[in-house]
C-alpha positions in Angstrom: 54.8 -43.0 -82.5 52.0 -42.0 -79.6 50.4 -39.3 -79.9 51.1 -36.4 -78.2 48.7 -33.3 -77.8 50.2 -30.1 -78.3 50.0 -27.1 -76.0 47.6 -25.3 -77.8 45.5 -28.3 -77.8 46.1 -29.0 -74.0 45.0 -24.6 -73.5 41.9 -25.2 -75.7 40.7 -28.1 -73.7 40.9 -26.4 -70.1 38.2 -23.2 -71.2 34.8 -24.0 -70.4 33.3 -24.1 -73.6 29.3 -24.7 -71.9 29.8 -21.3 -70.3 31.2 -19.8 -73.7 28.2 -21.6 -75.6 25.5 -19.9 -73.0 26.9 -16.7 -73.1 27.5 -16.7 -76.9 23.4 -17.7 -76.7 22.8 -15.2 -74.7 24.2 -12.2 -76.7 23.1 -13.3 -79.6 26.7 -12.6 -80.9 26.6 -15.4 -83.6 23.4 -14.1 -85.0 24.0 -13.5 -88.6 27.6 -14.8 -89.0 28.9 -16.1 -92.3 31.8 -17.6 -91.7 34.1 -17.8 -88.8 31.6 -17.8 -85.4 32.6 -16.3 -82.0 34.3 -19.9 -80.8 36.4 -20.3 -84.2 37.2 -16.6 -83.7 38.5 -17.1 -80.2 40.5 -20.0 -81.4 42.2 -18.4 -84.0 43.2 -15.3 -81.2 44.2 -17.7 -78.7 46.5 -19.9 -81.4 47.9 -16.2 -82.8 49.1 -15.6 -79.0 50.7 -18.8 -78.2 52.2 -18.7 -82.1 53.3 -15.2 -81.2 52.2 -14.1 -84.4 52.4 -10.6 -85.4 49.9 -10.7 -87.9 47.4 -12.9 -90.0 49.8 -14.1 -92.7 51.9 -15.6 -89.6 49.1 -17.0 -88.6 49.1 -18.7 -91.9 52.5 -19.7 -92.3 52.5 -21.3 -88.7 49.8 -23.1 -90.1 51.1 -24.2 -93.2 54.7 -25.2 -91.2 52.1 -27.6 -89.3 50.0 -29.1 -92.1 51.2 -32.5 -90.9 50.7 -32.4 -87.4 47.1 -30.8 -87.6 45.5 -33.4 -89.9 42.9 -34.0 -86.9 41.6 -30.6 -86.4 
C-alpha cells in the first residue's frame, strides 16, 4: 500500500517552523520546560482542532484509535 500523509501531517508541514524556532529563541519561552516545549505544545493544539476534540482524554482516544497509522511520528 503507498503511503499516504494525513491532513494533519500535510497542515503541520506548511507552518514555518524557522520563524517559530526564532521567535521561540527570542522569548525565551522554552526556558525552563520539562516536558512538552512550545512546538510539541502547538502540535498537540493544532491536532485537538482538526480532531475536534473536546478535551484532553479525546485527544487520547483519537490517538489510541490511530496507534497504527502513527508508528512514524
Amino acid at each position: 500500500m503507498p503511503h499516504q500523509n494525513t491532513v494533519f501531517r500535510d497542515v503541520v508541514n506548511r507552518l514555518p517552523w524557522a520563524v517559530l524556532d526564532r521567535l521561540v529563541a527570542e522569548s525565551k519561552a522554552d526556558a525552563g520546560v520539562r516536558r512538552w516545549s512550545t512546538k510539541n505544545q502547538l502540535l498537540a493544539m493544532i491536532f485537538a482542532e482538526l480532531s475536534e476534540a473536546r478535551s484532553v482524554r479525546d485527544v487520547e482516544a483519537v490517538l489510541e484509535s490511530q496507534a497504527s497509522r502513527r508508528y512514524h511520528a
